[in-house]
LOSE-325543 format. One line per 10 residues: their letters; for each residue x, y, z of N, C-alpha, C, O, CB. Coordinates in steps of 0.2 Angstrom, whole numbers. Glycine has a CB too. Example, Ala and Ser with C-alpha at 12.3 -4.5 7.8 and 13.67 -1.06 7.14 Angstrom:
2
AS	66,-28,39,62,-22,39,66,-16,39,71,-17,42,57,-22,45  64,-11,35,68,-5,36,64,0,39,67,6,40,70,-3,29 .
! end
This chain:
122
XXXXXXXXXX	1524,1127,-5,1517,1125,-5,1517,1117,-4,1520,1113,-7,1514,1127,-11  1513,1115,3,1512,1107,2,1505,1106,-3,1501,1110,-5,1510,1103,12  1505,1099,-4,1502,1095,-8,1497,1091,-3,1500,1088,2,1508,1091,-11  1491,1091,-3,1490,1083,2,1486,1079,-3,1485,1081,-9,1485,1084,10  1485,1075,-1,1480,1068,-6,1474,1067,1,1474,1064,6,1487,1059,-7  1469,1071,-3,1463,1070,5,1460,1064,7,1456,1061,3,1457,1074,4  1461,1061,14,1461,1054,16,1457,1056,25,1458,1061,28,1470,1049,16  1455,1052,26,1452,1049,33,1456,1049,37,1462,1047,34,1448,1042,33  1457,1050,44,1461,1047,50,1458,1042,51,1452,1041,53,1462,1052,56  1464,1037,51,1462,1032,52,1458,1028,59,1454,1024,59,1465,1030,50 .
XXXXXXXXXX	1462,1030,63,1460,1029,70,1453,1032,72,1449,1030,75,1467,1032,74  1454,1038,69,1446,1041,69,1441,1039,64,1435,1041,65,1446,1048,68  1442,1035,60,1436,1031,57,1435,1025,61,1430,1021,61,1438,1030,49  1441,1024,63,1439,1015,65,1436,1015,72,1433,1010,74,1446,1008,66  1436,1022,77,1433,1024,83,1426,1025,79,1422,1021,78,1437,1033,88  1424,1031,76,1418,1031,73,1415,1026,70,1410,1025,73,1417,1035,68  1416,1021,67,1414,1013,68,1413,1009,73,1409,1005,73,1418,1009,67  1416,1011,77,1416,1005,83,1410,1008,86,1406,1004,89,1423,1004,88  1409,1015,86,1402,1019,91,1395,1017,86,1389,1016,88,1404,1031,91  1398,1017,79,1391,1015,76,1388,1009,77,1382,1008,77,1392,1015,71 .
XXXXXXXXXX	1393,1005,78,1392,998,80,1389,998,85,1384,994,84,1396,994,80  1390,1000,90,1389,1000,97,1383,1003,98,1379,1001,102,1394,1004,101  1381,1008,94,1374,1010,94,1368,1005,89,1363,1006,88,1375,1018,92  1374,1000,88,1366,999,81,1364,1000,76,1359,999,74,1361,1000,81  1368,1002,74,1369,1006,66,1374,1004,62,1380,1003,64,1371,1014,67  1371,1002,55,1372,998,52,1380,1003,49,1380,1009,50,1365,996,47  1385,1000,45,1389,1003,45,1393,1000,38,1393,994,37,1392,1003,51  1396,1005,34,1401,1000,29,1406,1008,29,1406,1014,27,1396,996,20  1413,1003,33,1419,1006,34,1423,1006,25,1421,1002,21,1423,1000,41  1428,1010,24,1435,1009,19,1431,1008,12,1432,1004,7,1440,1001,22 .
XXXXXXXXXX	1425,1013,12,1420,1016,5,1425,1021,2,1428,1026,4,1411,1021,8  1425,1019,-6,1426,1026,-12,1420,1029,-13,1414,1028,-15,1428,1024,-21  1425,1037,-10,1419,1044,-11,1420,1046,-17,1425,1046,-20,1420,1050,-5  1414,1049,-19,1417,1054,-26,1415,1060,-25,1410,1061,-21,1413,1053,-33  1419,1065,-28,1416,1073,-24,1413,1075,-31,1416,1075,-37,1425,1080,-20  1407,1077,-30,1405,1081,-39,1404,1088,-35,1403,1088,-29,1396,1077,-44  1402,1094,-40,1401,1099,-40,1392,1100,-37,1387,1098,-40,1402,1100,-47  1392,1103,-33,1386,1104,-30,1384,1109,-31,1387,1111,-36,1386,1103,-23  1379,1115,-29,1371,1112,-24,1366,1109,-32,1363,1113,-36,1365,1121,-17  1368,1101,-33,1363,1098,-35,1363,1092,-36,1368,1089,-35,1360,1100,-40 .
XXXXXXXXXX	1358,1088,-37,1358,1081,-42,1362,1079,-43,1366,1084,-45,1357,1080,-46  1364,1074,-44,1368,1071,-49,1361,1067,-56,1357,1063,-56,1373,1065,-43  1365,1070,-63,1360,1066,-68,1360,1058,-68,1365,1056,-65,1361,1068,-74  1356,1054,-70,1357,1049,-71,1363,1043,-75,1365,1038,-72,1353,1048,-73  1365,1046,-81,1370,1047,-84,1377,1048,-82,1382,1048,-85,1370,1050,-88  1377,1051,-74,1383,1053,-72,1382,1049,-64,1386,1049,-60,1384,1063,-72  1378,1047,-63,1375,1040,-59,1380,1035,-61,1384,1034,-57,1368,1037,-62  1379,1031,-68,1378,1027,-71,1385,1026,-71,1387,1021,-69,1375,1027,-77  1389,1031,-72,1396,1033,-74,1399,1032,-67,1402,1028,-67,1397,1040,-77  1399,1036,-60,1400,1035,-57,1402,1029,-53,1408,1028,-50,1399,1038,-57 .
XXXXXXXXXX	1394,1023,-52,1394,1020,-50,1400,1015,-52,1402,1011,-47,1389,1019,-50  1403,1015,-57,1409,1013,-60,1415,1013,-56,1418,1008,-56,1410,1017,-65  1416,1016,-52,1422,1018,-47,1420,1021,-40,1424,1022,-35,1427,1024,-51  1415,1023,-39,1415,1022,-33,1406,1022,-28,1401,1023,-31,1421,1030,-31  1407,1020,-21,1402,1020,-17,1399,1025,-15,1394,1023,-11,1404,1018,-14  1399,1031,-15,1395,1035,-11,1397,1043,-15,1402,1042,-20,1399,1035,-1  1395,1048,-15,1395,1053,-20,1392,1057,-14,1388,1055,-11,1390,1051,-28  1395,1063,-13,1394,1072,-10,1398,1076,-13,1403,1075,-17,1395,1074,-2  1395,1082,-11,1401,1086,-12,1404,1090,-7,1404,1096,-8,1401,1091,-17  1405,1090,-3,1411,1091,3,1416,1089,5,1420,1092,6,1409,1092,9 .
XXXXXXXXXX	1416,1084,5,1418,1076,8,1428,1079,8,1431,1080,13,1416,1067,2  1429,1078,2,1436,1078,-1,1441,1085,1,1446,1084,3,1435,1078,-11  1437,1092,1,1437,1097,2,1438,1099,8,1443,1103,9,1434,1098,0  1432,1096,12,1435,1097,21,1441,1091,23,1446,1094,26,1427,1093,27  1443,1086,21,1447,1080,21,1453,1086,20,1458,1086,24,1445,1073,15  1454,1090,15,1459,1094,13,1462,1099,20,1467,1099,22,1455,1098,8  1458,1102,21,1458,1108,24,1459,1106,32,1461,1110,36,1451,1111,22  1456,1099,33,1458,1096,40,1466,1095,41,1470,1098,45,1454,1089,40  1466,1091,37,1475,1090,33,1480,1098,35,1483,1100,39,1474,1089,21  1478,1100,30,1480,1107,31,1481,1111,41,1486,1113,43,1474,1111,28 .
XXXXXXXXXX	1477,1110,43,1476,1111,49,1481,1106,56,1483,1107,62,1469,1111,49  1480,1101,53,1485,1096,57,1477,1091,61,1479,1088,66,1492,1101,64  1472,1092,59,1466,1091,64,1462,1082,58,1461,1081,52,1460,1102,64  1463,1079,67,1459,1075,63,1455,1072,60,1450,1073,64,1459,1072,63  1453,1070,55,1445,1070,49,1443,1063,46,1447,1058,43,1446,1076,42  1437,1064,48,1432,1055,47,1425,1057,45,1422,1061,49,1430,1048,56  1425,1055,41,1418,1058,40,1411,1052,41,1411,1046,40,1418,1060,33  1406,1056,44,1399,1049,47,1394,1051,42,1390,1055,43,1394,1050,57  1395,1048,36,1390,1050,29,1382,1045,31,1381,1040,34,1395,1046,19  1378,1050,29,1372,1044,29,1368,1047,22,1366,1052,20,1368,1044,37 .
XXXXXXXXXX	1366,1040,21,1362,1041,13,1356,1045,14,1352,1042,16,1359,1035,9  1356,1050,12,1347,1053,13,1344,1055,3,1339,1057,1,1349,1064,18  1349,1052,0,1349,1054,-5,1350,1045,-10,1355,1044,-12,1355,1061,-5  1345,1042,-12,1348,1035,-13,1348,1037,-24,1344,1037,-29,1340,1026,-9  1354,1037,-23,1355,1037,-31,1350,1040,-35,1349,1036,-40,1356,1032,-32  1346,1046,-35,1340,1048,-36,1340,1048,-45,1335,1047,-48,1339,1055,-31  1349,1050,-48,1349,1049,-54,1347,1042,-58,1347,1042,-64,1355,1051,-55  1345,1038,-55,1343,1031,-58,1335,1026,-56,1332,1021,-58,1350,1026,-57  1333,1031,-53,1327,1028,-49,1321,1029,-55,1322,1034,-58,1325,1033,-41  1315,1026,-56,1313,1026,-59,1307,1034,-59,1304,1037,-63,1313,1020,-60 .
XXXXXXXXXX	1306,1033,-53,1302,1040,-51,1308,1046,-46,1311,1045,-40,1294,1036,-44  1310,1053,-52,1314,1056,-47,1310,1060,-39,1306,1064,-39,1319,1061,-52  1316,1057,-33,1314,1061,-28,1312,1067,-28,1315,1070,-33,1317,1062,-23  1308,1070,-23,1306,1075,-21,1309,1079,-16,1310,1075,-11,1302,1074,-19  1312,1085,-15,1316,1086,-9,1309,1087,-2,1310,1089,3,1322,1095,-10  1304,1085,-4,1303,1082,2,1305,1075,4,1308,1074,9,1296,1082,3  1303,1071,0,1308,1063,2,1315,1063,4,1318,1059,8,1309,1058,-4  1317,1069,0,1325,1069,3,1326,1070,11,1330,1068,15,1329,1075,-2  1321,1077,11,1322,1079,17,1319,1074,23,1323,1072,27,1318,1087,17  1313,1071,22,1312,1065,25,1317,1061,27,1318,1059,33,1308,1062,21 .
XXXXXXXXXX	1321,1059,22,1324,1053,23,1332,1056,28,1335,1053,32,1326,1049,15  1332,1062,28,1339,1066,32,1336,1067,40,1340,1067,45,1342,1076,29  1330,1067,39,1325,1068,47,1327,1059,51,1330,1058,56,1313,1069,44  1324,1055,47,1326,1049,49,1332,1048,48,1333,1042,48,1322,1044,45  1336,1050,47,1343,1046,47,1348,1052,53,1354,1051,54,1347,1045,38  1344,1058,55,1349,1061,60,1346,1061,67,1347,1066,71,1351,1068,58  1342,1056,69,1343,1054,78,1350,1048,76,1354,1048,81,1333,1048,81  1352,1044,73,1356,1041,71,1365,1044,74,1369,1042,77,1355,1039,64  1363,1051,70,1370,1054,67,1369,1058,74,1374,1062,75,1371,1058,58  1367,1058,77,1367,1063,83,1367,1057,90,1369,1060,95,1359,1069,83 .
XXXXXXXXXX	1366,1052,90,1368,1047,96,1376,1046,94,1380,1046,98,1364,1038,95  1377,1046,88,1385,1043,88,1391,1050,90,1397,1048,92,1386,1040,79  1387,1057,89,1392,1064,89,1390,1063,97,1395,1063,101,1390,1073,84  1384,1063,100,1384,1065,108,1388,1058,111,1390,1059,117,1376,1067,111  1389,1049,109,1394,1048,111,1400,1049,110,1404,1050,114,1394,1044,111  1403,1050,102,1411,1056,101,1412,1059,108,1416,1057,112,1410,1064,94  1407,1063,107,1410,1070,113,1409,1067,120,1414,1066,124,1404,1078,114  1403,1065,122,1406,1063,129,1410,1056,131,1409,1054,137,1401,1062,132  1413,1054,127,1419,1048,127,1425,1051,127,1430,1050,131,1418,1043,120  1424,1054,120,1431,1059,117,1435,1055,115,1435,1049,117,1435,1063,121 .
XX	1438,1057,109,1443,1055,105,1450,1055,108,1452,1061,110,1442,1059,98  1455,1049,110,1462,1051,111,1465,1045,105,1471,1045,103,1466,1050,120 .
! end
């Protein structure tokens, strides 16, 4: 049985950067992910706690990173906030605001996969 430690290809994160850039889109490269237990929320208290160690919070992230590994297939992930720390806001979202805000943030995520593919990754 192998072991992996789940990580980004690097070369494919620093291409997905460079496409974000290129399109105009704001970017922050070499972020700590946290994987929590999904489909929900995260509470405020587990906010509070996290924000402690790391930048960005889903739950797939770590899991697909795994499984990519596994496969021999390279893996970067193009995260975008649709979700702004909703455990600490003083008014909690709505999954209409949430959904709102994934509407606005995927003309973004979809300029950057249709340059991926029609550029292509070597």
């Amino acid at each position: 049985m192998r072991f992996f430690i789940p990580e980004m290809d690097r070369p494919l994160a620093r291409y997905l950067r460079d496409l974000c850039k290129e399109q105009g889109i704001k970017v922050r490269n070499g972020s700590i992910y946290i994987q929590t237990i999904g489909p929900r929320l995260e509470t405020r208290a587990e906010i509070n706690m996290l924000k402690r160690f790391g930048d960005i919070v889903g739950m797939t992230m770590a899991s697909e990173a795994t499984l990519a590994m596994e496969y021999g297939m390279p893996y970067a992930s193009l995260c975008s906030v649709d979700n702004y720390c909703n455990g600490i806001v003083k008014t909690p979202l709505t999954m209409e605001q949430i959904m709102a805000s994934v509407q606005k943030n995927l003309g973004s995520i979809e300029h950057v996969i249709t340059a991926l593919v029609k550029r292509g990754f070597a």
